[in-house]
LUMNU-654047 format. One record per residue (C-alpha): x, z, y. Coordinates in steps of 0.05 Angstrom, whole numbers, padded with zeros to 5 digits, always signed. Layout:
N
XZY ...
***
This chain:
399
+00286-00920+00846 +00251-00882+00794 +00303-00890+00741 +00348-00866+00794 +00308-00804+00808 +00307-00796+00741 +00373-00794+00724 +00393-00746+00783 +00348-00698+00745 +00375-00699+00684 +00439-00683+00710 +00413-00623+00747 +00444-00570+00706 +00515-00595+00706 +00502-00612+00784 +00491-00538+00789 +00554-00519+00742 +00603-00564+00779 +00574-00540+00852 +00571-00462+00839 +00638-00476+00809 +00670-00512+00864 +00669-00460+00922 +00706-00438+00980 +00761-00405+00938 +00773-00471+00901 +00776-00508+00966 +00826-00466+00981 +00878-00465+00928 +00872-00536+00918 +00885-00544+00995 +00946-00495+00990 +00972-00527+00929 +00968-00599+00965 +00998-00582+01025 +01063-00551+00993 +01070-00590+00930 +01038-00651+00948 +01001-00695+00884 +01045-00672+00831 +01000-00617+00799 +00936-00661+00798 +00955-00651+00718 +00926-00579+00731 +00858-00598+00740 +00859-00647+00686 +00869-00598+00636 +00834-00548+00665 +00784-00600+00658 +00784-00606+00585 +00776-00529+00582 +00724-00534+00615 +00691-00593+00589 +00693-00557+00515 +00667-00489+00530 +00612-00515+00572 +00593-00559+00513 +00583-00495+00473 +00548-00461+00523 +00497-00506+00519 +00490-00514+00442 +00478-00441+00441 +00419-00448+00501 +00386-00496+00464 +00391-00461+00391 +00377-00384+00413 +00306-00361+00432 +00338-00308+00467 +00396-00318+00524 +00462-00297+00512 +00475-00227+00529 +00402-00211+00486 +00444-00243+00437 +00508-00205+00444 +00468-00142+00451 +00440-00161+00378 +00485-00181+00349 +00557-00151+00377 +00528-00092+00407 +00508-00076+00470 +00574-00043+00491 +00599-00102+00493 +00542-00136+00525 +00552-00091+00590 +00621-00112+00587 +00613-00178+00590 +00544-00168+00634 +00585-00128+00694 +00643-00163+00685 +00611-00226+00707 +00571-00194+00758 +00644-00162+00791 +00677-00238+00782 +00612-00270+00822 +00603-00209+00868 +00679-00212+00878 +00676-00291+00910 +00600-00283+00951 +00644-00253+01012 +00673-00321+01008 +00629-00366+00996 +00587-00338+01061 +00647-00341+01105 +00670-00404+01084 +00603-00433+01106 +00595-00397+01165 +00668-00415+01183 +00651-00493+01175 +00598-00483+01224 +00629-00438+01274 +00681-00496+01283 +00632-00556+01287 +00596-00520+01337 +00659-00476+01371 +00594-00412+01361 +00600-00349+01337 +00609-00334+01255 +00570-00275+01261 +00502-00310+01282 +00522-00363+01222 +00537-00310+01170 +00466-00280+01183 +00435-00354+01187 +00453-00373+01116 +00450-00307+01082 +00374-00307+01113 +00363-00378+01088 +00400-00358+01017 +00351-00307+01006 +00290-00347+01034 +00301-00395+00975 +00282-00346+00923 +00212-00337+00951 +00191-00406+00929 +00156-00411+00873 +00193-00464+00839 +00266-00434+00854 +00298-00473+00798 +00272-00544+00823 +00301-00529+00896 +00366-00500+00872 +00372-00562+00834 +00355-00611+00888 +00401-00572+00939 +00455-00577+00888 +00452-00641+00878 +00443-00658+00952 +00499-00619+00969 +00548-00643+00917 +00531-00713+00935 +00553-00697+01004 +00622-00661+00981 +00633-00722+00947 +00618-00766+01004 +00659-00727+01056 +00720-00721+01022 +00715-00794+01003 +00710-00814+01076 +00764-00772+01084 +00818-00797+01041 +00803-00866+01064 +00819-00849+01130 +00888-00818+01105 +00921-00866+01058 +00947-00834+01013 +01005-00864+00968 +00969-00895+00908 +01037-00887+00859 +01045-00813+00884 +00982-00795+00866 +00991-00819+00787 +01057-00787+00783 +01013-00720+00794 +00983-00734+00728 +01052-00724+00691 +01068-00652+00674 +01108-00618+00720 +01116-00544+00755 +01149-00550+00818 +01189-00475+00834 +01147-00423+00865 +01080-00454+00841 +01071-00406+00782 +01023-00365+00807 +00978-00403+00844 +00967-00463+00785 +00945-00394+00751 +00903-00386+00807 +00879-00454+00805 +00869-00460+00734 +00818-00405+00739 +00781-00438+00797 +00772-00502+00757 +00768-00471+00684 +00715-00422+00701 +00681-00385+00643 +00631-00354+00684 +00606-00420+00701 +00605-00442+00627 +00576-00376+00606 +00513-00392+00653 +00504-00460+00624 +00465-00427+00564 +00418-00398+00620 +00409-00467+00655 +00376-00509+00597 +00341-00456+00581 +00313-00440+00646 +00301-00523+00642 +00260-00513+00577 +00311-00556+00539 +00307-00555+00462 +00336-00589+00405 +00316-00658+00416 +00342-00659+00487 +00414-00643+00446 +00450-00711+00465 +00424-00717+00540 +00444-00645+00552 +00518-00654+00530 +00530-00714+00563 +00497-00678+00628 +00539-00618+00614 +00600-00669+00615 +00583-00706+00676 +00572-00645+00720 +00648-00623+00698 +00671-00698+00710 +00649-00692+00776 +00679-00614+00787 +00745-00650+00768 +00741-00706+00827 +00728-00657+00876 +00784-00612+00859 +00822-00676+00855 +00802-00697+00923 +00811-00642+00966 +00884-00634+00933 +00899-00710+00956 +00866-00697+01029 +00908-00633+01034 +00974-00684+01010 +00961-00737+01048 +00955-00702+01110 +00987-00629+01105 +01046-00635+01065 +01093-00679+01116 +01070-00653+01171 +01090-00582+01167 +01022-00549+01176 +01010-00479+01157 +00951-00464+01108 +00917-00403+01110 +00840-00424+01092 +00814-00495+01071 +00783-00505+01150 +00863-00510+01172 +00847-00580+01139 +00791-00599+01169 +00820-00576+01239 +00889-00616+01231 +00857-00680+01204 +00831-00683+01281 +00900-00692+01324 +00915-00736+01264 +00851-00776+01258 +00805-00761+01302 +00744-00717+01312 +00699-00766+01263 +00745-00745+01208 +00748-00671+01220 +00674-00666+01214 +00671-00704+01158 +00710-00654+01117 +00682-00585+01150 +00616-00615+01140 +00650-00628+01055 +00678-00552+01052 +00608-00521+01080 +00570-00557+01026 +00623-00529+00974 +00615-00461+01006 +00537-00458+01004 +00525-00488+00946 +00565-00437+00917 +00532-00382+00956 +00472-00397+00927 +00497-00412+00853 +00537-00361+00851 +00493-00304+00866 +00438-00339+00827 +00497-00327+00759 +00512-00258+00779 +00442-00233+00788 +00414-00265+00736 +00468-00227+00689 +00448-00167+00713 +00388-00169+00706 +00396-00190+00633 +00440-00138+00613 +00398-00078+00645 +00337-00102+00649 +00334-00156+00586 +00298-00209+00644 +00333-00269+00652 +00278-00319+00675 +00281-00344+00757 +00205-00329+00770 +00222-00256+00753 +00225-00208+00812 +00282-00164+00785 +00324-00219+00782 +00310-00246+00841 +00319-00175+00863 +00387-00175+00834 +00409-00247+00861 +00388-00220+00933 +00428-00167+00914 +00497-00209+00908 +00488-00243+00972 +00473-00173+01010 +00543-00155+00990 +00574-00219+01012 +00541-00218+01083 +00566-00145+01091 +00646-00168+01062 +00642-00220+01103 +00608-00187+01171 +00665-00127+01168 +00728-00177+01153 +00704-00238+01200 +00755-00278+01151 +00777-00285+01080 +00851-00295+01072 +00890-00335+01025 +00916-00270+00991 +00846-00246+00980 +00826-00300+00954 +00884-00308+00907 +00867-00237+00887 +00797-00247+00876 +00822-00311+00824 +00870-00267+00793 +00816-00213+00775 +00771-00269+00742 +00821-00290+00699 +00826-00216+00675 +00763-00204+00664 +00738-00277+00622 +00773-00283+00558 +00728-00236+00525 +00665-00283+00552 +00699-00340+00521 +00721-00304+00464 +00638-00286+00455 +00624-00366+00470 +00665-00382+00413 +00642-00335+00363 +00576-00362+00380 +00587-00430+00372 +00617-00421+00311 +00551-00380+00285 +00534-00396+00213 +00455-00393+00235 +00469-00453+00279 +00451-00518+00246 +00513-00564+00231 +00498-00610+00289 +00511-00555+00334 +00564-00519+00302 +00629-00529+00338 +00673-00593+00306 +00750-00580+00297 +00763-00617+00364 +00720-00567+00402 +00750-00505+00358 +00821-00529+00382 +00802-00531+00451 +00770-00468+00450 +00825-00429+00421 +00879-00464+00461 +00835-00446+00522 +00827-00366+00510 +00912-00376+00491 +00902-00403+00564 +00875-00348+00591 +00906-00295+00554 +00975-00314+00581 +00938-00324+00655 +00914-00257+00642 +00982-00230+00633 +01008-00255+00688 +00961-00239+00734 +00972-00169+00711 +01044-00170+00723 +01032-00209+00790 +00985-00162+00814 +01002-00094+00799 +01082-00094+00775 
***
């Protein structure tokens, strides 16, 4: 038991990458994606994956090495121009998603229960914001990540079991392959998955851990576990949604359709299963993501970037206030929103991961945590990535 306690705490920072990560908006796209085009972009998340896998990996060499966080660093170094670009900007992206994240687990709730999503919205955005008046907030975001993740993973699980998919189908989705009329949304799920917001915080994490050199190894391979486990999610909800969506002609316009058609199909046990899977995705996200966007903030105006500090609390509290209001005056978030909300992300990050880069490629850095080739290759095929994502989501958008 203890080593097993023990492990689920050294995991805790990936945990909380994979979970902020994996939000409504994900559930979502994956679901969509699944329902019309079945397994055959499960490729998608794999190399979004790998993305992500590599520029989390720096993120976390440059916690450890810098005795100041990241934007202190960019503000030093790059100039502080830059550092309220990159500061805002990832404040907008996580501001952007908190309206979805609260309605998404409100939503989950106001089915279970057949209630009201008003009283639910105003239930979790109270018990959001009660969190940050513990003490130790980074122990009980850590926990609740890891507690809620654990229960993603066991409600989807239950739920593929109970809908057979086809084994063969599902490896065929692992072969390249871009069905017509899929362009945008793999864009839109590439930036769900890839997510350099969620990479950029990782520097924040082990050092809000009090991580250092020595903890180098265990870090990485935490790092790498919490992405592992982003993947499988992804992975899961797009095989629930093909399983169960795609031959049976089922319109998609959130991730609860799901969890409301797997009932006719099979049964109430297994309906609850997987709105009990997409509120844990949406709340754990709630929290996380407010947690990144306020504590961004707060380091790029106020140079505080510690939990315990009351401005960035202040400045978390902040992000959820504006998702309760989003979500009390729409009620809903629609597909298109959300697609648009995905599309603006992928705008805004390549210049974050352009800034991870240059960092992990610092000369000051010792050699065993300057970037290796491998990593260097993956990092700039990943801002080529999101360059081209950018481009299109330009064109999508406003042309």
């Amino acid at each position: 038991m203890e080593k097993s306690g023990s492990y689920l705490k050294k995991i805790g920072p990936g945990i909380i990458t994979a979970a902020l990560v994996f939000g409504p908006g994900s559930l979502t796209i994956n679901t969509k994606l699944g329902a019309s085009y079945g397994f055959s972009l499960i490729w998608v998340i794999v190399l979004a994956m790998v993305f992500m896998t590599a520029f989390t990996s720096m993120s976390t060499k440059i916690g450890l090495f810098s005795s100041v966080s990241l934007i202190e660093r960019i503000k030093n170094e790059l100039g502080k121009p830059l550092a309220y670009i990159v500061g805002v900007g990832v404040f907008l992206v996580t501001a952007s998603f908190q309206a979805g994240n609260t309605i998404g687990a409100s939503v989950a709730f106001s089915e279970l229960f057949n209630s009201s999503v008003i009283f639910w919205i105003a239930l979790f955005t109270s018990l959001a914001i009660s969190l940050l008046f513990f003490k130790s907030f980074y122990k009980i975001l850590e926990k609740l990540m890891i507690g809620l993740v654990m229960l993603m993973l066991t409600s989807f699980l239950l739920t593929i079991i109970m809908a057979k998919p086809d084994v063969v189908a599902i490896m065929k989705g692992l072969i390249p392959n871009i069905p017509s009329g899929s362009q945008y949304l793999i864009i839109t799920l590439t930036a769900s998955s890839f997510s350099i917001v969620g990479a950029f915080y990782q520097s924040y994490l082990v050092r809000e851990k009090g991580c250092d050199l020595a903890d180098l190894k265990d870090s990485l391979s935490e790092s790498r576990t919490g992405i592992i486990i982003l993947g499988l999610l992804s992975t899961m909800v797009m095989i629930c949604a093909g399983a169960v969506l795609k031959n049976n002609n089922i319109d998609v316009r959130n991730a609860s359709d799901l969890g409301m058609a797997l009932e006719p199909l099979f049964g109430s046990f297994t309906s609850k299963a997987f709105m009990i899977g997409f509120f844990a995705a949406s709340f754990s996200s709630m929290v996380g993501n407010a947690t990144i966007g306020g504590v961004i903030l707060a380091d790029t105006f106020f140079s505080e970037s510690q939990l315990s500090n009351i401005r960035v609390r202040m400045m978390i509290v902040l992000v959820i206030v504006i998702g309760a209001i989003v979500a009390l005056i729409f009620g809903s978030l629609p597909l298109q929103l959300i697609i648009f909300a995905q599309g603006i992300t992928v705008m805004l990050v390549p210049i974050s991961a352009g800034v991870i880069l240059f960092f992990a490629n610092s000369k000051k850095m010792s050699k065993e945590l300057q970037n290796t080739r491998y990593l260097n290759v993956v990092g700039y095929l990943g801002i080529a990535v999101l360059l081209i994502m950018s481009m299109y989501s330009v064109k999508y958008l406003f042309f």
